[in-house]
N, C-alpha and C positions, 0 to 999 in steps of 0.2 A: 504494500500500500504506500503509494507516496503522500505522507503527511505533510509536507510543503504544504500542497495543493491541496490538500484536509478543508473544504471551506468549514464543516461546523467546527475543527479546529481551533482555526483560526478564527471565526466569528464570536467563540468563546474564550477566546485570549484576547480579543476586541474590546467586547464587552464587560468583561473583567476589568480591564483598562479603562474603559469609560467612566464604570460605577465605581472608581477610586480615582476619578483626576489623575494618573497615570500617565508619562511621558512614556511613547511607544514609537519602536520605529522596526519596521519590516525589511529585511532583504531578501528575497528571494532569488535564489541561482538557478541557471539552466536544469544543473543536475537534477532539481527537485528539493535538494535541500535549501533551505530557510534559518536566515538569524532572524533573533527580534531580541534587539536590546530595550529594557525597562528600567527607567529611573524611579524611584519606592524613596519619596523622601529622599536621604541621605546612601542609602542601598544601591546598587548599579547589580542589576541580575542579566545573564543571556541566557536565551533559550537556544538549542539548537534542535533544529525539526529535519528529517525526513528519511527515507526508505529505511522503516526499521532502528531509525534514530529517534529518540525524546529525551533529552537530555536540561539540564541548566545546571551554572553555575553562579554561584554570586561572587562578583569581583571586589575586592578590597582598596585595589590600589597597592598592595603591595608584590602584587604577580611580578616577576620579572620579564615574563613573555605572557604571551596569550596561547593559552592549551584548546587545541584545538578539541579535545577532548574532554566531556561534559564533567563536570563533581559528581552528578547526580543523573542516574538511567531510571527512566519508566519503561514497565514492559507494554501499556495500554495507552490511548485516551484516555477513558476517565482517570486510572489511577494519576497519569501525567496532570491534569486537571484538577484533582482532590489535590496534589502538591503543591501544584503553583498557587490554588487560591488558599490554601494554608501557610505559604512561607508570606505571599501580600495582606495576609491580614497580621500575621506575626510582625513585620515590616511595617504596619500603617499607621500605629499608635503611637 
């Protein structure tokens, strides 16, 4: 399945974004795979999406490169989904 292209996906990491004033920004590649970086207050998290990928990680500022490989795998949508809107509400307060 390519998740990139996931539209309820991504209409629910939209909307997510919406219902918390959430800075969002979308890339998507040929390949299929998708970043989407989220600024959460003071937090800077990326998602990385597609063929069998769901990952994020939350960046600090103290990375010395950027891993292309995520902190954090979902094997699902929802499970991916129950994550991400548990680390932005953990993040909103």
């Amino acid at each position: 399945q390519n998740w990139a292209k996931d539209n309820m996906l991504k209409s629910a990491i939209n909307a997510l974004s919406d219902a918390k004033g959430l800075r969002i920004e979308w890339q998507d590649f040929p390949s299929g795979y998708a970043m989407v970086d989220i600024w959460i207050n003071d937090a800077f998290v990326v998602l990385q999406l597609g063929p069998g990928l769901l990952g994020l990680s939350r960046l600090t500022g103290n990375e010395s490169i950027f891993d292309v490989s995520p902190d954090e795998h979902c094997d699902n949508s929802d499970e991916f989904l129950r994550h991400l809107r548990q680390l932005v509400e953990n993040l909103c307060v």
